[in-house]
C-alpha positions as CSV (number, residue, x, y, z in Angstrom):
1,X,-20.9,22.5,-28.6
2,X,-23.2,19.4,-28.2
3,X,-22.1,16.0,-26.7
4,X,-23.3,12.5,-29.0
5,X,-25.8,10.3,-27.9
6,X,-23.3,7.8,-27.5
7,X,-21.3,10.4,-25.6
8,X,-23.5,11.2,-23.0
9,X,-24.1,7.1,-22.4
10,X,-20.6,6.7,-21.8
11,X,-20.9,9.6,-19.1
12,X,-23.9,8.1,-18.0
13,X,-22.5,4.7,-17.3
14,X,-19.0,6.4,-15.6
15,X,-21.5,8.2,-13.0
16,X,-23.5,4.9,-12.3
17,X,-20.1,2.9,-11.6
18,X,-18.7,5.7,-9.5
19,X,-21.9,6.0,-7.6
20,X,-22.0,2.1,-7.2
21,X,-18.0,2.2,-6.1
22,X,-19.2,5.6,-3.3
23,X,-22.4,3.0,-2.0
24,X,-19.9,0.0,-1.4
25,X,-17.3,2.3,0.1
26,X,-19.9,3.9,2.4
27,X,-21.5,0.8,3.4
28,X,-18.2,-0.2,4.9
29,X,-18.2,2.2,7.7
């Protein structure tokens, strides 16, 4: 049970906006 390419770029790209959303969130303490 493999994931597609294209798959694991939409994956990619959810972590990278969550991790941007967590930096913004932090940074307003």
């Amino acid at each position: 049970m493999g994931f597609s390419d294209e798959q694991i770029r939409d994956m990619l790209e959810l972590k990278e906006d969550l991790a941007e959303k967590i930096i913004k969130y932090k940074g307003k303490d």
